[in-house]
KERO-5011 format. One line per 4 residues: their letters; for each residue x negated, z negated, y negated of N, C-alpha, C, CB. Coordinates in steps of 0.001 Angstrom, whole numbers, plus 500000, padded with zeros to 6 digits. Glycine has a CB too. Example, Ala and Ser with C-alpha at 12.3 -4.5 7.8 and 13.67 -1.06 7.14 Angstrom:
# KERO-5011
as> 486810/492200/505690/487700/492200/504500/486800/492200/503300/488692/490954/504473 ~ 487150/492920/502250/486330/492860/501060/487100/492130/499970/485916/494275/500598;
# end
This chain:
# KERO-5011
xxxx> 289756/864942/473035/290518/865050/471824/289929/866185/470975/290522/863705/471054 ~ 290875/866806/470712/289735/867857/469678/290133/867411/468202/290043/869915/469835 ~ 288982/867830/466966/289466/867287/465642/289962/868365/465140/288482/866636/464699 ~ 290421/867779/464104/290413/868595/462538/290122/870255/462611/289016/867895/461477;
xxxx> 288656/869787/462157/287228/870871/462139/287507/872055/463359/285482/869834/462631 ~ 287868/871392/464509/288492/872716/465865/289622/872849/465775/288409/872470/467506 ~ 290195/872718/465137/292337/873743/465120/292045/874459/463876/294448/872382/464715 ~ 291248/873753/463225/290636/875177/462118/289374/876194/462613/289905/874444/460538;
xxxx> 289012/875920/462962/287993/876791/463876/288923/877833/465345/286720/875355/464690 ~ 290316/877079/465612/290934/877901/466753/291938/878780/465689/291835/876841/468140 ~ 292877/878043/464587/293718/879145/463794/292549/880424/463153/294648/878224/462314 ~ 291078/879977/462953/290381/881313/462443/290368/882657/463492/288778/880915/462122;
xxxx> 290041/881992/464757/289765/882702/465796/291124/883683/466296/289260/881670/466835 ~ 292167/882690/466097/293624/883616/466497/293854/884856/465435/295189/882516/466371 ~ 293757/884246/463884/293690/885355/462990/292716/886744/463543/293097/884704/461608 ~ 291713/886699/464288/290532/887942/464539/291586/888617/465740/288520/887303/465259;
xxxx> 292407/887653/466695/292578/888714/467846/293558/890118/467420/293349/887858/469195 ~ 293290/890548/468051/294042/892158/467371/295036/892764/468451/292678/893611/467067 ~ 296143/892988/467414/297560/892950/468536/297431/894466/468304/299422/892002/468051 ~ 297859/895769/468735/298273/897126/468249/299646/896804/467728/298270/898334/469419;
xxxx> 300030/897818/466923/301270/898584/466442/302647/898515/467586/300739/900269/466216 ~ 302056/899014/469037/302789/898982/469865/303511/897755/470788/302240/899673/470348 ~ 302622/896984/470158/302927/895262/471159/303614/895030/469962/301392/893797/471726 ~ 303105/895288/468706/304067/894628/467219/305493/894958/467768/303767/895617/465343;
xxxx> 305702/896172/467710/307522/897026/467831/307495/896460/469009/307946/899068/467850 ~ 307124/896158/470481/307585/895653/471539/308468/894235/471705/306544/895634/472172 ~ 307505/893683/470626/307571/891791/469975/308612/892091/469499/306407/890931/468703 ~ 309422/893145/468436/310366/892845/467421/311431/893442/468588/310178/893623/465699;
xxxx> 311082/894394/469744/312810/894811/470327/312938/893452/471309/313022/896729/471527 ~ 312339/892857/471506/312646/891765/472330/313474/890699/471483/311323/891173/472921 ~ 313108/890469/470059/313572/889867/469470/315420/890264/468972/312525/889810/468649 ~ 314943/891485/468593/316277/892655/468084/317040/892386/469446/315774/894751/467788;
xxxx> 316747/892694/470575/317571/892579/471711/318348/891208/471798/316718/892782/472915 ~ 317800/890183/471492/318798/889007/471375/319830/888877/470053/317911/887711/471393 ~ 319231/889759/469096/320761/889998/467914/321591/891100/468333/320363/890485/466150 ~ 321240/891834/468599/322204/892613/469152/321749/893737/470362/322812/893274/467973;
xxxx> 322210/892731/471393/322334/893578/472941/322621/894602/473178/323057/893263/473760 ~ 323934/895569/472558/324174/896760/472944/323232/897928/472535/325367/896959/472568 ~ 322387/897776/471585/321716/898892/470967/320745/898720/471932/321295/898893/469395 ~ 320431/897939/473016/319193/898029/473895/319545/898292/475803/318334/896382/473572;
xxxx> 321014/897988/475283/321759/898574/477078/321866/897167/477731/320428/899839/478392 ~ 322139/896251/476936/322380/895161/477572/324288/894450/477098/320920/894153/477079 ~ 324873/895333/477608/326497/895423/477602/326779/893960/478330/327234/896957/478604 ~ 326225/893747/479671/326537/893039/480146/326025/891472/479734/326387/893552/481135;
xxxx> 325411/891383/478624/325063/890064/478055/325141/889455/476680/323968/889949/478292 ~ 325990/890706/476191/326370/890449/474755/327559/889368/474835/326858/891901/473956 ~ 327983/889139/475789/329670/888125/475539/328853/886771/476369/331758/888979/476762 ~ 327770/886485/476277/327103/885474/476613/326019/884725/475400/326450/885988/477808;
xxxx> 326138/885509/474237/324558/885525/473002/326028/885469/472082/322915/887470/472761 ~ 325972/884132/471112/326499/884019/470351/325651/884136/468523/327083/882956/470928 ~ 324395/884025/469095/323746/884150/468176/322061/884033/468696/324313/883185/467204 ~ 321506/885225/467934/319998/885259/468824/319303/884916/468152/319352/886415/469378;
xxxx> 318038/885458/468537/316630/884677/467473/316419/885293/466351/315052/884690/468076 ~ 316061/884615/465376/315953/884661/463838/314385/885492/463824/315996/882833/462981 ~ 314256/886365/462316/312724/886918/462413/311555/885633/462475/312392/887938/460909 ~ 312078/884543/462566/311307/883709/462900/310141/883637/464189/312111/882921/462928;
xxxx> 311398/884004/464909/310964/884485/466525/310158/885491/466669/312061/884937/467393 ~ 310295/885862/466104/308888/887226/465888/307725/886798/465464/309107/888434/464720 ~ 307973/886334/464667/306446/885710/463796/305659/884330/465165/307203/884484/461621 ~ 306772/883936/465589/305558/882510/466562/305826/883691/467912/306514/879953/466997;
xxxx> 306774/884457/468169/306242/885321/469775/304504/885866/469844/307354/887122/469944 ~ 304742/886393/468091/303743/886962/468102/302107/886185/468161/304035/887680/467081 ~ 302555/884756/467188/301291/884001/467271/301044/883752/468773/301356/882611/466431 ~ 302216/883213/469832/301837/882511/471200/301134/883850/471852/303338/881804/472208;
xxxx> 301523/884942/471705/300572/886534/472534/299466/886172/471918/301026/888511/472111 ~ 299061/886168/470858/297534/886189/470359/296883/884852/470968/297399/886194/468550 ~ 297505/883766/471096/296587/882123/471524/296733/882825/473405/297964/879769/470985 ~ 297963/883006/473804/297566/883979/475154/296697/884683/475282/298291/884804/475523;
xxxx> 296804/885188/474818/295547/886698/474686/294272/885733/474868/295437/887846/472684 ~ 294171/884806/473638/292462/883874/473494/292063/883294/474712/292416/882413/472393 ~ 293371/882482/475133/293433/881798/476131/292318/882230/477539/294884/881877/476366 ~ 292815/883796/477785/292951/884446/478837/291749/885149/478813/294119/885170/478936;
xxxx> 290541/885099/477355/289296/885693/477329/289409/887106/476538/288781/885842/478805 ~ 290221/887408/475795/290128/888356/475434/290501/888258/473651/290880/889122/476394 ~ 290064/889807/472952/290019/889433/471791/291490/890138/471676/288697/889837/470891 ~ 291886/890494/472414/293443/891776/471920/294428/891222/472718/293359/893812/472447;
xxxx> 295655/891708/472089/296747/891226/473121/297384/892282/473818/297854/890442/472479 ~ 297768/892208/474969/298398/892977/476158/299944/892669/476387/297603/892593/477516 ~ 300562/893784/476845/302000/893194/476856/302066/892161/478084/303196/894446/477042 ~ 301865/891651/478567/301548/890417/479772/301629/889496/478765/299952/890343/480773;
xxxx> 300591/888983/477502/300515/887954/476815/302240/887665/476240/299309/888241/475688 ~ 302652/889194/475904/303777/888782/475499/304907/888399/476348/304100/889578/474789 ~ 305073/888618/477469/305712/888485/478396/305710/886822/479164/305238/889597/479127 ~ 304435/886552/479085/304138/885093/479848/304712/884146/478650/302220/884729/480277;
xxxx> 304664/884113/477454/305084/883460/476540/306214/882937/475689/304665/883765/476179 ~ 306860/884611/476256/308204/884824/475979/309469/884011/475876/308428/885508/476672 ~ 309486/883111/477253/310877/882754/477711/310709/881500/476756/311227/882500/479539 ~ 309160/880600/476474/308834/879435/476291/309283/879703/474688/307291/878980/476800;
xxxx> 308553/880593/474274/309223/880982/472835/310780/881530/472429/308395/882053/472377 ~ 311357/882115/472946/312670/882284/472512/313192/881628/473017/313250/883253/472545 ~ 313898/881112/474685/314922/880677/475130/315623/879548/473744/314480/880031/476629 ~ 314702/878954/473441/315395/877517/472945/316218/878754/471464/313747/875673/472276;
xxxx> 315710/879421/471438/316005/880215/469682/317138/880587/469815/315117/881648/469074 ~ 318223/880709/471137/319284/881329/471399/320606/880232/471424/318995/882089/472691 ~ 321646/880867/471320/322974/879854/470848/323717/880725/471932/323727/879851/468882 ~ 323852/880516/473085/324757/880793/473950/326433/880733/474054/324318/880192/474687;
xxxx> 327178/881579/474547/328742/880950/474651/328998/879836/475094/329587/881583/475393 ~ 330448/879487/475543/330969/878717/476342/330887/879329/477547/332135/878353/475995 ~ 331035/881084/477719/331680/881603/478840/329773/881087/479069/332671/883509/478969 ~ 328955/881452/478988/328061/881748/479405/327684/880375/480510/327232/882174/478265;
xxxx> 327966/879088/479478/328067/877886/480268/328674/877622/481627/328627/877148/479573 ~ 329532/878591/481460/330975/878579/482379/330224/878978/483799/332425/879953/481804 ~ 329719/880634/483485/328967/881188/484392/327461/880661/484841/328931/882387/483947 ~ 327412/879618/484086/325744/879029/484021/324875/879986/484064/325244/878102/485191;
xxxx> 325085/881083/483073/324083/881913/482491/323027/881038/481896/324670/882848/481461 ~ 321978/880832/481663/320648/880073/480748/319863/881197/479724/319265/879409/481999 ~ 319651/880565/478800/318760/881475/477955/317528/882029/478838/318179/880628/476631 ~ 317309/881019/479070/315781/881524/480281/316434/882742/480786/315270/880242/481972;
xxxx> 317501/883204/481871/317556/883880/482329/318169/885039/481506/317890/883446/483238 ~ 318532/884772/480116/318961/885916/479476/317590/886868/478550/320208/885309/478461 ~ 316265/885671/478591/315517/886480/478185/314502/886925/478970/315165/886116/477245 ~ 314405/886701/480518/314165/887147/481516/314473/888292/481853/314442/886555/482141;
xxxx> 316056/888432/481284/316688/890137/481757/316047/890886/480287/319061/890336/481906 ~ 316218/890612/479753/315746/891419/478286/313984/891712/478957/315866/890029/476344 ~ 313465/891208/479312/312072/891808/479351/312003/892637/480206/311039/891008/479561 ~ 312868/892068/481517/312973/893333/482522/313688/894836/482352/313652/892810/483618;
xxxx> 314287/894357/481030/314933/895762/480821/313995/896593/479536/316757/895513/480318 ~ 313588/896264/478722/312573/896561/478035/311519/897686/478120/312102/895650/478081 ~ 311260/898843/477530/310736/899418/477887/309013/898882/477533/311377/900501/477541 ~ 308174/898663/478436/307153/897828/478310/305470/898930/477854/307180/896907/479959;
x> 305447/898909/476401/304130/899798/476355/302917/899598/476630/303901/900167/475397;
# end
């Protein structure tokens, strides 16, 4: 069981890890890519995203890369942290069509294609 005294001792430790500039803007087009698909070349998944993730989604993508990052031994985060974390953090943030149901498109797999299309720094 851990107490108290250690989730305050682990939120201090997440505050120290250090993300760059470039994982920041990486975190927000992943996010931007689920409000609006076409500005990122994703034509073919905009009539499936009825509504994407809120800047909310930015703010916990970004906390789960940094507890990744800790996780994994390191003090910085890598685009991998953001990537492994990704689907667990947004999928649920997304409001899919009907068509999408239709086609049994899944958020999982819509933010699966967004990373693969992503230009990754």
């Amino acid at each position: 069981m851990v107490t108290y005294e250690e989730i305050h001792q682990i939120k201090a430790l997440l505050q120290e890890v250090y993300m760059d500039e470039k994982i920041e803007r990486y975190i927000l087009s992943i996010i931007s890519a689920t409000r609006e698909p076409l500005a990122y070349g994703l034509e073919d998944k905009k009539r499936f995203i009825v509504s994407g993730a809120s800047p909310r989604g930015t703010i916990y993508l970004a906390k789960a890369a940094k507890a990744n990052a800790l996780l994994n031994g390191r003090a910085f985060v890598i685009p991998e942290d953001v990537q492994e974390v990704a689907v667990n953090v947004i999928a649920h943030r997304l409001l899919l069509s009907y068509e999408a149901d239709i086609e049994k498109v899944t958020a999982d797999t819509i933010v699966k294609h967004i990373l693969a299309t992503l230009e990754v720094p």
